[in-house]
N, C-alpha and C positions, 0 to 999 in steps of 0.2 A: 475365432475372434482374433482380427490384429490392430496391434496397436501402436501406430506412430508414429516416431518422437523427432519434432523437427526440430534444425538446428534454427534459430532464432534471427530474424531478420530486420528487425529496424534498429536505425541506430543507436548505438550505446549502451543495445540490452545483450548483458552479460549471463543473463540466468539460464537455465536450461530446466526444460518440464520434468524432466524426470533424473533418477540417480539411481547406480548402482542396486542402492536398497530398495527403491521401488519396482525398478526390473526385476528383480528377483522373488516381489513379491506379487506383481501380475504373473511370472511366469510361473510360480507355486499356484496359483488359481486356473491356470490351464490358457491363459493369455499366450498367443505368438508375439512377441514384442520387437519391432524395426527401429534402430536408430540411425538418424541422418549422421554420414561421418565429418566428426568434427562438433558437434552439438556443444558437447559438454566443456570442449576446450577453456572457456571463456571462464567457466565455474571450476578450473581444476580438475576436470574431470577426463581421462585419456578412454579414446574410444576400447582401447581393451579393455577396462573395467566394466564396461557396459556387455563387452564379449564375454567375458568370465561369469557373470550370471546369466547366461544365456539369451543376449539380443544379438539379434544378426545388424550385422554394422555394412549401409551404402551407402548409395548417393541418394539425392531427394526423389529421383523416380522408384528406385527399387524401394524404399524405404516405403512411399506411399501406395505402391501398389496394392490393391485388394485390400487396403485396410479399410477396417472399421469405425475406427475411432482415432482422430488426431489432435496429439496434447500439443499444446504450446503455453508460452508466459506472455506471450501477448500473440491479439490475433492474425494468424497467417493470410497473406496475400489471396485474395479468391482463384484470382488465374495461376497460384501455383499449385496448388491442390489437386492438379490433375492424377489419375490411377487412382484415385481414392473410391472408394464404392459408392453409389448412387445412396442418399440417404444417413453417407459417415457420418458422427458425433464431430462437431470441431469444440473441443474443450479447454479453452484458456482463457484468460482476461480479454475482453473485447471489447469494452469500452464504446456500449451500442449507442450511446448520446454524443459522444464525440466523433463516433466513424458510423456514423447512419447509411453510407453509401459501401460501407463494408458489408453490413449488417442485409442490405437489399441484397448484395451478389453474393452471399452466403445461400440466401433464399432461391435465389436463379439457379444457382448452382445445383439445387438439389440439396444442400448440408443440411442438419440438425446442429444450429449453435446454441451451445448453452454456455451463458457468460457468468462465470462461476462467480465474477466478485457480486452480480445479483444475490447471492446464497443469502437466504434468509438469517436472521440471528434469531435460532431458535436452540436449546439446546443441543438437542442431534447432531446439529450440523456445524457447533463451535467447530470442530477436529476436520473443518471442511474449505473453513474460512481466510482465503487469499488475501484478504484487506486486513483481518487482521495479524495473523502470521506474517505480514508485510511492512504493517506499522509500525508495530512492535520494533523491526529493524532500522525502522524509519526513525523511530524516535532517540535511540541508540546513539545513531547514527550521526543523528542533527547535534547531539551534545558535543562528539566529537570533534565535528565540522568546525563547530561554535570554539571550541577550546584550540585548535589547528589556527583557526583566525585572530583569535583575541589577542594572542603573546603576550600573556601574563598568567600566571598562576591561577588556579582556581580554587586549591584550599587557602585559610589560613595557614601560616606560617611564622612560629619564634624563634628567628634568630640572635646570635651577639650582637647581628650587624641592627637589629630592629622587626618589627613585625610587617606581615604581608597578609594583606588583610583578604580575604575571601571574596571569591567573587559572587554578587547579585544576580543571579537568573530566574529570566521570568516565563513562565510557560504559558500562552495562550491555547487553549482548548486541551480538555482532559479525556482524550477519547483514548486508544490503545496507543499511538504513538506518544502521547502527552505524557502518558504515567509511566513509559519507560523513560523519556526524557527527564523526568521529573526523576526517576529512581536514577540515571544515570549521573545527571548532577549532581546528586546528594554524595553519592559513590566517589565521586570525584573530588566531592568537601567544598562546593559550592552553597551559598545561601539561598536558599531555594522560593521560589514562591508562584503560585499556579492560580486562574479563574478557567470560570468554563462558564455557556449559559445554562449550564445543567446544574442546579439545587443537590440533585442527587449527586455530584462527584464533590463534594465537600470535602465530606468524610473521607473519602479514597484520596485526597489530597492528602489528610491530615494521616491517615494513615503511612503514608511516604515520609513524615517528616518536612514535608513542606507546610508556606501560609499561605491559605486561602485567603482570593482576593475578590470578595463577592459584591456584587450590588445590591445593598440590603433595603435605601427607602423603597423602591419600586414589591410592591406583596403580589403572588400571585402568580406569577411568573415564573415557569419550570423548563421551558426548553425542551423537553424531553420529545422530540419526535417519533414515528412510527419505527421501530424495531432496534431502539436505544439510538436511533442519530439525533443529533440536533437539528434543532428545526430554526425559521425564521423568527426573528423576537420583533417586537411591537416597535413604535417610534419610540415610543417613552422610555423602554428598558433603554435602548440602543443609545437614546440619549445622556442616560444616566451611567453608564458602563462607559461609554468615552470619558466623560468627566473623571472617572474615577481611576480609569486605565490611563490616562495623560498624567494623572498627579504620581503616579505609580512609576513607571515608565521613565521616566527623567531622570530617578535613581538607579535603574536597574544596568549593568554590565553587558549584561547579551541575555534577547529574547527571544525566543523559538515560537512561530506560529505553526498550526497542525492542524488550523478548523475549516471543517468541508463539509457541504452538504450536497448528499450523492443526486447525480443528473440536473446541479445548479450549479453554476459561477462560484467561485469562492467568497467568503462575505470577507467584507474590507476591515480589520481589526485596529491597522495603523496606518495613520498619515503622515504626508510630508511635515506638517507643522511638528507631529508628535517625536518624529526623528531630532527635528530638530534642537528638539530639550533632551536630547541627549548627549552622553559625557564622547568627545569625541576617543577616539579607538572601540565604542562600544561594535557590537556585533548582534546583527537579526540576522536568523535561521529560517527562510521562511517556506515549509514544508509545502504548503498550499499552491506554490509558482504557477504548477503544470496544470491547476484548475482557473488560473486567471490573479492569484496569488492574497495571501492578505495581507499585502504589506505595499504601500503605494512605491514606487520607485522599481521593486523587484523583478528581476528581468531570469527566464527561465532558462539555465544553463548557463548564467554567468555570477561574479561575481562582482557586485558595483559600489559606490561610493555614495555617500548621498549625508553632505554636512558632517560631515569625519568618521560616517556609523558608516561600516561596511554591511552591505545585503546579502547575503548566500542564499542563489537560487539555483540548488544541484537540481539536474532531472534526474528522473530514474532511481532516487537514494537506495530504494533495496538492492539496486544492480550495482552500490558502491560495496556490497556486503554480498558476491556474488556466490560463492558456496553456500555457504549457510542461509542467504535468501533462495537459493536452488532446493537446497534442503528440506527446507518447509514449504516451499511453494509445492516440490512433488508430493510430500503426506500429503499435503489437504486432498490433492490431484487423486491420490492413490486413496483415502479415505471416503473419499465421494464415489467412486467406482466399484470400491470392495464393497461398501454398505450394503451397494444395489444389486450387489451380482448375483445372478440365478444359476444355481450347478447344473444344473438339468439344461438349460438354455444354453449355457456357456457364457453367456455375458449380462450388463446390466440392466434392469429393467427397473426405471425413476418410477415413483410414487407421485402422483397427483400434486399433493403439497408441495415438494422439491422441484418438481418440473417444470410447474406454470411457471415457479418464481425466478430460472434459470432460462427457461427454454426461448429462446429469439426467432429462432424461424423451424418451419415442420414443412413437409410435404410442399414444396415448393412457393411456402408463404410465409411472410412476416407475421409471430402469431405471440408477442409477448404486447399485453394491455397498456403498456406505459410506450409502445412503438408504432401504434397503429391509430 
């Protein structure tokens, strides 16, 4: 069984599929493990460290020769997979609703793609989870961005000279990136305050030390989608949440949006009008960009202006957090792999549940239900 590890190819992604510790722990399973040289550069990582636990270090042909299984952080080119074996595993983020024409020449190719950020939210498979091990850095991430932009303080502050009063941040959506943002502000000594359409993250707000900022006349109304996402809300909520997030928003310093619903558009949280009642040097974080963004004005990989509020729309935010997003991105990698792995076989063999919910194309066919 070989396994490997390309070096990363589109631009601006800094991450790498595997590390040091992961190699070492395919190769304690009886794994042959190839790394493309140079992979890891981008994460800090020096091809010899990948040679000290036992990975033979080449170039992209020797690397994929005869392998079995090829990791990546996001999906590799179909035409460059060549030497891969008829039938390999391609295992990374692949993004089959936005690269649909990927996802077909995966199929032609002969591959087995499995699109890991599919992985169900079940328990098992928390310890597996790309999206969120990713958010998580995401949301980190955004606080800092947001603080880098603002130039001004974020705690309170008493001085001789007078007080410096705390800054106002507002979280829009409470999913894994939300509630680090939410925790990271607080950290910071930020005034905090968070909504979600999820009923359920109230508490998880108040637990943080933030205020909930909910839409209460609208009853009935939970948000709560198939396998904890959010889901689409009715006209009437939607109507009743602008109202309520515009009288909110006018006050607040810098707002971090985070809400997405997976294989749909980003839903639209702010508008131009809504910018506009804000204080100008404010700052929006708005995490959502690369799915079409929720934030009207927000333009993906830049950073813009719009009525004196600055917009940050980083791409790529875990690849700004490239170690440490390399870090967790390979456990889940390496977690998913080891769960499955058969000793007698030498490699892994998915369970029904896990596979439908991952698996993109089999035996020379597109063969996941939400692509066909």
């Amino acid at each position: 069984m070989k396994i490997a590890v390309l070096k990363e190819a589109a631009a601006g992604e800094r991450r790498v599929s595997a590390t040091p510790e992961t190699v070492k722990k395919f190769v304690a399973l009886g794994a042959q493990v190839a790394v493309e040289q140079g992979a890891g550069g981008t994460a800090s990582i020096a091809d010899q460290a990948y040679a000290d636990m036992g990975a033979a270090i080449g170039d992209r042909a020797a690397t994929l020769r005869d392998a079995d299984i090829v990791l990546g952080v996001q999906g590799p080119d179909p035409a460059s997979l060549t030497g891969a074996k008829p039938g390999a595993w391609i295992v990374a983020g692949l993004n089959p609703f936005g690269e649909r024409a990927r996802v077909d020449a995966y199929a032609s190719g002969g591959f087995e793609a499995l699109a890991m950020e599919l992985m169900p939210r079940i328990t098992r498979a928390q310890s597996m989870d790309i999206l969120s091990s990713q958010s998580n850095l995401s949301g980190y991430k955004a606080v800092l961005d947001a603080a880098a932009e603002y130039g001004r303080a974020f705690p309170m502050m008493m001085t001789a000279a007078g007080t410096v009063s705390a800054a106002k941040v507002f979280v829009m959506g409470v999913g894994v990136a939300g509630l680090q943002a939410i925790a990271t502000a607080r950290r910071l000594g930020a005034q905090v305050s968070a909504t979600d359409v999820r009923a359920a993250t109230r508490e998880q707000i108040l637990s943080l030390g933030a205020k909930p900022i909910f839409v209460e006349a609208v009853q009935g109304i939970e948000g709560e989608g198939t396998g904890g996402y959010a889901t689409e809300m009715s006209d009437e909520y939607k109507a009743a949440q602008a109202e309520l997030v515009s009288s909110h928003i006018a006050k607040q310093d810098i707002v971090i949006t985070t809400a997405l619903i997976p294989g749909r558009p980003a839903p639209r949280l702010i508008s131009d009008a809504q910018i506009a009642t804000m204080k100008p040097g404010s700052v929006i974080v708005d995490l959502a960009v690369e799915a079409g963004g929720n934030v009207e004005g927000a333009v993906a990989g830049e950073i813009v202006e719009r009525h004196g509020v600055k917009i940050v729309g980083h791409r790529n935010v875990p690849s700004r957090l490239a170690a440490d997003a390399s870090a967790l991105f390979a456990r889940n990698l390496f977690n998913f792999l080891s769960a499955f792995w058969d000793k007698e076989q030498g490699r892994p063999i998915l369970d029904e549940e896990i596979g439908n919910a991952i698996r993109l194309t089999q035996g020379g066919k597109v063969v996941h239900e939400r692509l066909l």
